[in-house]
Steps between C-alpha positions, in 0.01 A plus 500: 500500500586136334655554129463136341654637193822632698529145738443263126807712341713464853455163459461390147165341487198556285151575619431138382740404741388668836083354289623150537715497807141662648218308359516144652438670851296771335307322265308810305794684455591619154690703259249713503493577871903541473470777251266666732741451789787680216281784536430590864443873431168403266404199743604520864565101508778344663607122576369410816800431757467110462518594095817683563654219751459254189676723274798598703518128616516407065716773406654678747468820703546839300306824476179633424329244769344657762582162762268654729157349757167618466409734711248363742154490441323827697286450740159458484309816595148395466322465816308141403794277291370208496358448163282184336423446131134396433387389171112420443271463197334703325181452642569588880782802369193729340246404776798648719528811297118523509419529843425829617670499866806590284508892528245505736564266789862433441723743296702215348457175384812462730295563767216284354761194488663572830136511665355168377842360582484583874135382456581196369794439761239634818270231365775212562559604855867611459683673798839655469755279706656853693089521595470167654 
């Protein structure tokens, strides 16, 4: 676990120090996030590797940083993961909501979007390329 508190007294810097050797890459970084980084037992926040590289590259190496990767992203277990965003107005969202094929015909609105979709892409003709 990092201990800010035990790296700033290794190497004689202040917590205003590590704030303004941070913030012109991290621009909304503040005292106030490094006193929540002083306490990782209340929090759970650390620097973010890149954070830490900037440090050790002002200051020095010492302990209480972690100098560690991320650990890769797991993978996605969902069996459809591609996802798109949709926004509409207000208008066409409760007319959605108010049809009754929700619940009855389809058990999702999922499955109400994912069905006018492939209608919508029958309708243009497409063909899958591995098809063809």
């Amino acid at each position: 676990m990092q201990d800010y508190v035990a790296y700033r007294d290794h190497t004689e810097i202040s917590s205003i120090d590590m704030v303004k050797a941070l913030r012109p890459r991290f621009r909304g970084f503040t005292k106030n996030i490094m006193s929540y980084l002083n306490q990782p037992e209340k929090y759970g926040i650390c620097l973010t590797p890149e954070a830490e590289e900037i440090i050790v590259n002002t200051f020095g190496s010492g302990p209480g940083l972690a100098h560690r990767k991320f650990q890769k992203k797991r993978p996605e277990r969902r069996t459809k993961q591609n996802r798109m965003t949709v926004r509409i107005d207000d208008d066409l969202y409760f007319r959605l909501l108010s049809l009754e094929t929700v619940g009855e015909t389809y058990p999702t609105m999922q499955a109400v979007v994912e069905a006018a979709l492939r209608d919508f892409v029958d309708k243009k003709g497409y063909t899958d390329a591995a098809e063809g």
